[in-house]
MDAnalysis code that builds the backbone (N, CA, C; Angstrom):
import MDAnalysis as mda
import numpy as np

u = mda.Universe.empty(465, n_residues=155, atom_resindex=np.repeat(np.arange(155), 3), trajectory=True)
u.add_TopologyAttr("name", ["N", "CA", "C"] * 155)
u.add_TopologyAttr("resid", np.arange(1, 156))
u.add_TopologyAttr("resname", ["UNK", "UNK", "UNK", "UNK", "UNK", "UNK", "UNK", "UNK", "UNK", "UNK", "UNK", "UNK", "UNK", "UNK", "UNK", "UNK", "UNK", "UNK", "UNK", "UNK", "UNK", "UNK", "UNK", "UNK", "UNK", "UNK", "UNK", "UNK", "UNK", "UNK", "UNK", "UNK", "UNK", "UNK", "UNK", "UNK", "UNK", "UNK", "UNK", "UNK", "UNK", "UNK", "UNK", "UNK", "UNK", "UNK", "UNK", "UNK", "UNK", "UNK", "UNK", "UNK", "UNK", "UNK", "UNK", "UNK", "UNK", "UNK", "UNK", "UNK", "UNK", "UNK", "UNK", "UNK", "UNK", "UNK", "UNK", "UNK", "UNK", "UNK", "UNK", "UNK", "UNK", "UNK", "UNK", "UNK", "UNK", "UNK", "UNK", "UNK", "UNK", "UNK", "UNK", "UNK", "UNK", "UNK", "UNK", "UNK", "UNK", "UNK", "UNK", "UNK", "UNK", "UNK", "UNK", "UNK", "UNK", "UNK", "UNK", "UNK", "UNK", "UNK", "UNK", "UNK", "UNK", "UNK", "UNK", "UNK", "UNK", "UNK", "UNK", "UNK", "UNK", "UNK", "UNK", "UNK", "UNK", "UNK", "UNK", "UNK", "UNK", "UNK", "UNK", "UNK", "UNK", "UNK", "UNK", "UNK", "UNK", "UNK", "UNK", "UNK", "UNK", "UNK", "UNK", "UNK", "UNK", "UNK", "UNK", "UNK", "UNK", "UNK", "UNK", "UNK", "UNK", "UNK", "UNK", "UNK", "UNK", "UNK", "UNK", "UNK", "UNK", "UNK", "UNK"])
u.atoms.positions = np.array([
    [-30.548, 9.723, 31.721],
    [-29.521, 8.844, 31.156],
    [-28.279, 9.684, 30.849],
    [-26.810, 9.345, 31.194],
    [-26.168, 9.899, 31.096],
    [-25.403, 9.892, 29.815],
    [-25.235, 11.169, 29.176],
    [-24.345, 11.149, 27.928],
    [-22.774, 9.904, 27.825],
    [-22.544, 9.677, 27.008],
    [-21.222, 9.034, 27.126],
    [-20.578, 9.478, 25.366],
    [-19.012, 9.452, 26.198],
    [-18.332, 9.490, 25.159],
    [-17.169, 9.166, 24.664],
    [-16.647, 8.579, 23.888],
    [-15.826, 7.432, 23.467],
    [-14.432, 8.076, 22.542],
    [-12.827, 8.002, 23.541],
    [-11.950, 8.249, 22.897],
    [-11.317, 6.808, 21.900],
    [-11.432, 7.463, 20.672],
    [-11.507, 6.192, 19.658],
    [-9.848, 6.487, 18.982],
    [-8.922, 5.388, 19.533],
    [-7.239, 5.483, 18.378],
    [-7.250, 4.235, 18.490],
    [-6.139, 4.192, 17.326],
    [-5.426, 2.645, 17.723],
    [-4.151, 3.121, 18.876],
    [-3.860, 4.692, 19.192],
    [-3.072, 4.929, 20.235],
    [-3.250, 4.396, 21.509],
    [-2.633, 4.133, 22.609],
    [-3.066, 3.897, 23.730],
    [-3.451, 5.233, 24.448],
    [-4.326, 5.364, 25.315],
    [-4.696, 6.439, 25.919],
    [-3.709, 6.732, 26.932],
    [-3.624, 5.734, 28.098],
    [-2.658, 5.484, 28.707],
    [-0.959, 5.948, 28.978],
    [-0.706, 6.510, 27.383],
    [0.627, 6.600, 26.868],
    [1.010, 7.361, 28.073],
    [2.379, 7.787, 28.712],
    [2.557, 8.528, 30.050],
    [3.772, 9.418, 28.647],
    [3.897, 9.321, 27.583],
    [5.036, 10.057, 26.595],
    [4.424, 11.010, 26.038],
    [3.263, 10.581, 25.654],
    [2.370, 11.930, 24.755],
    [1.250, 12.540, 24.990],
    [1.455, 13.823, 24.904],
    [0.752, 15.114, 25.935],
    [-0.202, 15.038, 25.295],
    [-0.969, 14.703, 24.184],
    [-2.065, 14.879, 23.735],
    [-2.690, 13.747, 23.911],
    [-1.963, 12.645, 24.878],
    [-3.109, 11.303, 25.281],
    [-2.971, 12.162, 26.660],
    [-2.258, 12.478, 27.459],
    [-2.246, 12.924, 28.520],
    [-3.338, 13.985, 28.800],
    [-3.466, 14.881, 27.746],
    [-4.815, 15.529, 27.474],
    [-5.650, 15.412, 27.470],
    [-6.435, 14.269, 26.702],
    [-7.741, 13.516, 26.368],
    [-7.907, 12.721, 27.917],
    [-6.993, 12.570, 28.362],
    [-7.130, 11.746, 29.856],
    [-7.905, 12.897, 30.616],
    [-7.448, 13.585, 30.592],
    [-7.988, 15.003, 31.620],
    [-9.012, 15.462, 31.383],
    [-9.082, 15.559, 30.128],
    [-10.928, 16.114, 29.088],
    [-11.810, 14.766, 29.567],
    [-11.424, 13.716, 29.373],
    [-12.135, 12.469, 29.844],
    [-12.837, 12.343, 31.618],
    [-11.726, 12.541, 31.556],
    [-12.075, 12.690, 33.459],
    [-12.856, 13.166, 34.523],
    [-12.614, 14.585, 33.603],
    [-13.542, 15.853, 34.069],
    [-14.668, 15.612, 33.459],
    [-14.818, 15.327, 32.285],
    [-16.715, 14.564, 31.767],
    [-16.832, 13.307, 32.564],
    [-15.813, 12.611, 32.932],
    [-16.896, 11.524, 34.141],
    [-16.951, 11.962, 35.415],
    [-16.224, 13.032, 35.810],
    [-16.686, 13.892, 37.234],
    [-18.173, 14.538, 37.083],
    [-18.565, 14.861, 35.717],
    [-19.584, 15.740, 35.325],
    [-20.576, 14.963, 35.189],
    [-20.501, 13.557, 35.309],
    [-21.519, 13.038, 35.286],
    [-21.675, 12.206, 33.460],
    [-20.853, 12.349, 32.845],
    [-20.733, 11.741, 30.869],
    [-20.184, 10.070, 31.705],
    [-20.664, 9.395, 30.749],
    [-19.899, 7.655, 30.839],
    [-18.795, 8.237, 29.490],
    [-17.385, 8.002, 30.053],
    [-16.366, 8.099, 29.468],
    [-15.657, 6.934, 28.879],
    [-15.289, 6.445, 28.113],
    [-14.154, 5.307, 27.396],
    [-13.288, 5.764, 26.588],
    [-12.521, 4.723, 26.630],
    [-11.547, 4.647, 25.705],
    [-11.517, 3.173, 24.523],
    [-11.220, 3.418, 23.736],
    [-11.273, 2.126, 22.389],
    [-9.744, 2.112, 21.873],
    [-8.992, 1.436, 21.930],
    [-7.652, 2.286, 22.108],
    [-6.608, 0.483, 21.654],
    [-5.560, 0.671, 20.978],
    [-4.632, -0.854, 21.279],
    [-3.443, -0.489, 21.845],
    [-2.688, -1.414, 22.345],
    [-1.862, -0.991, 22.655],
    [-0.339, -0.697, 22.449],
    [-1.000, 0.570, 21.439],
    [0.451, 1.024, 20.696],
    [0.967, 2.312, 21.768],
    [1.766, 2.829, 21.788],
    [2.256, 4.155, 22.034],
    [3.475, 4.754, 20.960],
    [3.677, 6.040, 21.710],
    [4.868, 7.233, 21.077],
    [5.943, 6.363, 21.594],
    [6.939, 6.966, 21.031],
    [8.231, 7.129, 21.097],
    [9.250, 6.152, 20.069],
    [10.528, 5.466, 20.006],
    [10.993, 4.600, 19.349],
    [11.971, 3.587, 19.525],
    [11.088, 3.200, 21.409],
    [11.556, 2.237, 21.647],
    [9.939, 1.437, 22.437],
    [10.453, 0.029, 22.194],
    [9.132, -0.885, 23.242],
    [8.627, 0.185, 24.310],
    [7.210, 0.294, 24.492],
    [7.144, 0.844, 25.786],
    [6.680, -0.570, 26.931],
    [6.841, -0.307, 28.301],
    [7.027, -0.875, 29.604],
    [5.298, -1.489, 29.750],
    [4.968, -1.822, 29.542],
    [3.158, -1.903, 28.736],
    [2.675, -2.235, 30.266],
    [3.268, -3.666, 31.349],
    [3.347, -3.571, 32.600],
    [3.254, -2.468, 33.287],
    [3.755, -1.272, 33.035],
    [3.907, 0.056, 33.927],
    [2.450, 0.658, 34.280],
    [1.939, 0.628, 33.121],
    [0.130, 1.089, 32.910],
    [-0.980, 0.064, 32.866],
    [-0.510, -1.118, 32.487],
    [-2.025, -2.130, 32.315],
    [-1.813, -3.289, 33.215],
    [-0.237, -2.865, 34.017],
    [-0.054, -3.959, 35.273],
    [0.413, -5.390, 34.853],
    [1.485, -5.939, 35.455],
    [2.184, -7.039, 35.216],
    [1.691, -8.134, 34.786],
    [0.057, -8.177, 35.188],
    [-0.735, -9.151, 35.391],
    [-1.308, -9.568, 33.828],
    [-1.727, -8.290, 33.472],
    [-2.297, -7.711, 32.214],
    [-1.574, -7.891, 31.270],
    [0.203, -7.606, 31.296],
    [1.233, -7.409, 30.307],
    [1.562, -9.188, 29.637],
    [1.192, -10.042, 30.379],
    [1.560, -11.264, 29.744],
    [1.722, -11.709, 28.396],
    [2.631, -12.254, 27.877],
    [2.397, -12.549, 26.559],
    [1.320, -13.120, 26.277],
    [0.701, -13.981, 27.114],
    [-0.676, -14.957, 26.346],
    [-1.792, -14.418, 26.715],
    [-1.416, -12.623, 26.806],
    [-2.767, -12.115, 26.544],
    [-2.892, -11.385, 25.226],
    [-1.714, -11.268, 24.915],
    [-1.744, -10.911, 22.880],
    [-3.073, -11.221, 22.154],
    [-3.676, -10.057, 21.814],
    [-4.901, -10.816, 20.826],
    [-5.993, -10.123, 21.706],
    [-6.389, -10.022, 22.857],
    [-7.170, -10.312, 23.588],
    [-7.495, -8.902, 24.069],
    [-8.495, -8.251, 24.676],
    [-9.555, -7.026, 24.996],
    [-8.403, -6.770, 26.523],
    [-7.685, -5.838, 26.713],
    [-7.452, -5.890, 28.225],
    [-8.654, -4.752, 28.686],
    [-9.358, -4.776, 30.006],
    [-10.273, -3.789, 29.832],
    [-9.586, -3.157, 31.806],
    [-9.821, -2.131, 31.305],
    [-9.152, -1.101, 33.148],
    [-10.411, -0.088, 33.461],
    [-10.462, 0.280, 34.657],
    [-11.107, 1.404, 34.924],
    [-9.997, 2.370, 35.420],
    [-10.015, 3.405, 34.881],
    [-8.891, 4.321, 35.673],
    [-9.664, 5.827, 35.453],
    [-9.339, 6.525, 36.703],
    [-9.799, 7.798, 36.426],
    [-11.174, 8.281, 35.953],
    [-12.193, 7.762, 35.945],
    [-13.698, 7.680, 35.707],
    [-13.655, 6.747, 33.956],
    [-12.285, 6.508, 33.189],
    [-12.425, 5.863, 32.062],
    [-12.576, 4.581, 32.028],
    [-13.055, 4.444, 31.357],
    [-13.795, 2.425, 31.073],
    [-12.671, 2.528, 29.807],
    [-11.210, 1.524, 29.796],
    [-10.688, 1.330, 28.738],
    [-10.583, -0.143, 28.224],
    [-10.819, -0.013, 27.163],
    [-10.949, -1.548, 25.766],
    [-9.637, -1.207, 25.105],
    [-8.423, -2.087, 25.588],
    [-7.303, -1.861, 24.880],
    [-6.887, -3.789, 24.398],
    [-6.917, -3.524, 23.233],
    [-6.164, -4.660, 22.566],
    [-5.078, -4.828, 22.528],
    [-4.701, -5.278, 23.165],
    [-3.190, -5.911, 23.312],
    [-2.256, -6.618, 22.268],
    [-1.826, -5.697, 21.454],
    [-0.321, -6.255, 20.379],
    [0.542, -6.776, 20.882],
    [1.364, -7.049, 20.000],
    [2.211, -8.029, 19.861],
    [3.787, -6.736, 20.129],
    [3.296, -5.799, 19.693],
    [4.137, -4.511, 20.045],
    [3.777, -3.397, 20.460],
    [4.485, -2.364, 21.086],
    [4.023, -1.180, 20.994],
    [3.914, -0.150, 19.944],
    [4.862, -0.548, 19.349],
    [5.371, 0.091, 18.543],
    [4.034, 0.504, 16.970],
    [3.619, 1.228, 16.821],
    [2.935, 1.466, 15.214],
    [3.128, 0.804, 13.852],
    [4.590, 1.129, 13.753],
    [5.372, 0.163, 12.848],
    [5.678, -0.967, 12.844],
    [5.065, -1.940, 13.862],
    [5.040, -3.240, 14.100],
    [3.479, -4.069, 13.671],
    [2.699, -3.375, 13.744],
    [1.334, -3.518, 13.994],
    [0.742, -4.720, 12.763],
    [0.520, -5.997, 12.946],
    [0.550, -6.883, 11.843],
    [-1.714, -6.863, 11.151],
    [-1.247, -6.764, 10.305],
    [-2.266, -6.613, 9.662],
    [-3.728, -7.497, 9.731],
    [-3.720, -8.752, 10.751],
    [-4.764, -9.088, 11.737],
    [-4.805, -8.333, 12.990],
    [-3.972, -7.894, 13.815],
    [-4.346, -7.057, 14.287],
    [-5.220, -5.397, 14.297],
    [-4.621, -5.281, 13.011],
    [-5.410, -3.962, 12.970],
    [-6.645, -4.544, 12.470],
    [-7.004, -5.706, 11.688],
    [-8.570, -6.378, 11.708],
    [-9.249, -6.406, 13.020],
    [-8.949, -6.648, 13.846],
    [-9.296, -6.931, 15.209],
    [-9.535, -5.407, 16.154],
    [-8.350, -5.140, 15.433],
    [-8.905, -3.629, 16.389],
    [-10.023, -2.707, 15.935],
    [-10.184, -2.510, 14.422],
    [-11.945, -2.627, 13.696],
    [-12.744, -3.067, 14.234],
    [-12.327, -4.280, 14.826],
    [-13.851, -5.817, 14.822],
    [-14.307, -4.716, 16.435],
    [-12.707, -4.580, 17.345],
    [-13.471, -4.137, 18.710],
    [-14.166, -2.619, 18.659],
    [-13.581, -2.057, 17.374],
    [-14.003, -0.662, 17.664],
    [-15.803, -0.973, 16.685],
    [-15.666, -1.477, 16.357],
    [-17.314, -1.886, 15.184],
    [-18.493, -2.564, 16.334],
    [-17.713, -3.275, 16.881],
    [-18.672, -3.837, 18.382],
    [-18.567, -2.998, 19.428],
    [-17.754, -2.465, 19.946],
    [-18.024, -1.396, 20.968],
    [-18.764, -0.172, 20.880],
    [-18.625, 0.269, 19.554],
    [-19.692, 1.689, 19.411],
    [-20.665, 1.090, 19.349],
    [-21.049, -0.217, 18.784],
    [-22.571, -0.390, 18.556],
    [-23.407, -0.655, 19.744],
    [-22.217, -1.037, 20.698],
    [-22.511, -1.340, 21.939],
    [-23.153, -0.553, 22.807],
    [-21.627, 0.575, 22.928],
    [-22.206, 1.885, 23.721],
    [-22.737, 2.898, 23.205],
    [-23.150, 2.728, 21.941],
    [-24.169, 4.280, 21.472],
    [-23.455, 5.228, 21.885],
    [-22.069, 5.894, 21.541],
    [-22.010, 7.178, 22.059],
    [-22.365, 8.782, 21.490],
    [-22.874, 9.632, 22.558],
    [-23.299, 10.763, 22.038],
    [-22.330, 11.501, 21.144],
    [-20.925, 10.903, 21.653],
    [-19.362, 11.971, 21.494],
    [-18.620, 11.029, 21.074],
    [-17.667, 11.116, 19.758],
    [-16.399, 10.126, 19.941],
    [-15.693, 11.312, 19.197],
    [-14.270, 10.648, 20.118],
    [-13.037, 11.954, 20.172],
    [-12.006, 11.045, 20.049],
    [-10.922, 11.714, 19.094],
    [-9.778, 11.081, 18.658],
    [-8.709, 11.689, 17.405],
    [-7.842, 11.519, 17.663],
    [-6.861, 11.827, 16.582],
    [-5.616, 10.913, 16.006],
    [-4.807, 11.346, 14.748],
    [-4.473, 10.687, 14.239],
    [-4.785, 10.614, 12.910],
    [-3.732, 10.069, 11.750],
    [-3.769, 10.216, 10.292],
    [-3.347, 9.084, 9.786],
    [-3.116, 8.198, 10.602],
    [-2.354, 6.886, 9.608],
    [-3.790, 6.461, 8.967],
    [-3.578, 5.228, 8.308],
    [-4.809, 4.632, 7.393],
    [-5.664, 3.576, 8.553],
    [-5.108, 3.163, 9.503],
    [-5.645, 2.850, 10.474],
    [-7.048, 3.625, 11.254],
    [-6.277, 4.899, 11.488],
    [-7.248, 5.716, 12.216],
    [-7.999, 6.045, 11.217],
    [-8.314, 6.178, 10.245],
    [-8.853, 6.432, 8.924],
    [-10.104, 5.565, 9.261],
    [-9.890, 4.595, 8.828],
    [-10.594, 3.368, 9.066],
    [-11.390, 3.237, 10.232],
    [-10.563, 3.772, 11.419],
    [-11.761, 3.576, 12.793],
    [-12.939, 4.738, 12.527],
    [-12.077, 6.143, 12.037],
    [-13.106, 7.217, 11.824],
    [-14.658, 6.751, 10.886],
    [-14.413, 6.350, 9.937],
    [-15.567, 5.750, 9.256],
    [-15.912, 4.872, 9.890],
    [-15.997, 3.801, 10.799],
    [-17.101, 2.877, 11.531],
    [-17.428, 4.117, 12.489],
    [-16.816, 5.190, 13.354],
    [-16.992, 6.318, 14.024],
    [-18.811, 6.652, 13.192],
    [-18.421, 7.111, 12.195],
    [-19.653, 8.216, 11.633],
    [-20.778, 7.163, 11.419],
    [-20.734, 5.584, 11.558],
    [-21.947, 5.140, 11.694],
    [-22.187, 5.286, 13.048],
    [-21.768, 5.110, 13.903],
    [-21.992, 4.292, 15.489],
    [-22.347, 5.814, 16.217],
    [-21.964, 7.252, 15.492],
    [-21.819, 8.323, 17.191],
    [-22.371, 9.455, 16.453],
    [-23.206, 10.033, 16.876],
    [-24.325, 11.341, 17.122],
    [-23.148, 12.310, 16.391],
    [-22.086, 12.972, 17.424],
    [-21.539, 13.679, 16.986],
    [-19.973, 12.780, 16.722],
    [-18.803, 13.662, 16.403],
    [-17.385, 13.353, 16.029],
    [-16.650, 14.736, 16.232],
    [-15.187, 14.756, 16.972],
    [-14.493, 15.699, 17.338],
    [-13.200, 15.015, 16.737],
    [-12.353, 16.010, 16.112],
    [-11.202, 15.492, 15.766],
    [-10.539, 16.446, 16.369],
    [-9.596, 16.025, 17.591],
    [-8.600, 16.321, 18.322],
    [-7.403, 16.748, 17.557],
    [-7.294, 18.682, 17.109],
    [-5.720, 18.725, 16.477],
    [-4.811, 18.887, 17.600],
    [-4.147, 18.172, 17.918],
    [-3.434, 18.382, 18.631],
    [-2.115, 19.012, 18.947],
    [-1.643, 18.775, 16.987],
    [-0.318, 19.709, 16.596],
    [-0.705, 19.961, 15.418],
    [0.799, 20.490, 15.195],
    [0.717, 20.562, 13.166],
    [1.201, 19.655, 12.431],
    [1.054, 18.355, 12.789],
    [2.014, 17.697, 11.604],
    [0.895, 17.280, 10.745],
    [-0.465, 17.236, 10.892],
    [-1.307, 16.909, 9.937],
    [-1.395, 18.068, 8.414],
    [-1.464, 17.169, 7.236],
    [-1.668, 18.147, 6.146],
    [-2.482, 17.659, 5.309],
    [-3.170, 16.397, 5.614],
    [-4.233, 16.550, 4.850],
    [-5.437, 16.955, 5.338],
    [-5.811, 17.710, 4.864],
    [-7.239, 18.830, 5.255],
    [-8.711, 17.984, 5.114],
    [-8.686, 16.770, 4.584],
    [-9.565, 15.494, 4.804],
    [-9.683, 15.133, 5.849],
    [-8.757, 15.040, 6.792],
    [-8.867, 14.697, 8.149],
    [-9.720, 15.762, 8.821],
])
């Protein structure tokens, strides 16, 4: 049975702006070349501080408004991704049923896939929150530093 292991943000994995999703894409990849079942649990926020092109990565088809709310799921690159689709890209937009929802998918998906590994980073109170349903649902936990802007040493 093959190991699997689960990149858990409310970031999008996807992001084509930030090198440390661009990273986890590559660490991901190479464990589903190796034979690991790889995912992502992810909504669809990204970097930067404008809308991102959400069409560009999850396809025109996918980007519709009246899929707001709703699981978009992709295979790309050996990753199985569960991205919830906001209402923005943006972090600072993120309305407070949504981030319920993105719990509900990350609370049903680990229980789902049992993973051996879940990997992820991030400090808002959001990711906070996914980390603790994390330490019920996964064997082990990796917290991805990716820079220095983190300072609380809790994380």
């Amino acid at each position: 049975m093959p190991k699997k292991i689960v990149f858990l943000s409310p970031m999008c994995l996807l992001d084509t702006r930030c090198g440390a999703a661009l990273e986890m894409r590559i660490l991901l990849s190479w464990l589903a070349e190796a034979g690991w079942e790889a995912y992502a649990l992810t909504a669809s926020l990204f970097d930067g501080q404008e809308e991102f092109p959400l069409g560009s990565v999850i396809g025109p088809q996918n980007a519709r408004k009246e899929n707001q709310g709703r699981v978009i799921t992709l295979y790309r690159e050996g990753i199985r991704h569960y991205i919830y689709y906001t209402a923005s890209t943006w972090g600072r937009n993120l309305k407070q049923e949504e981030a319920r929802d993105i719990l509900g998918l990350a609370q049903h998906k680990l229980a789902q896939i049992k993973p051996d590994v879940v990997i992820g980073y991030g400090s808002d109170v959001l990711s906070q929150k996914l980390w603790e349903i994390a330490r019920k649902n996964a064997r082990q936990m990796i917290f991805y530093l990716a820079n220095s802007n983190y300072r609380d040493a809790d994380l």
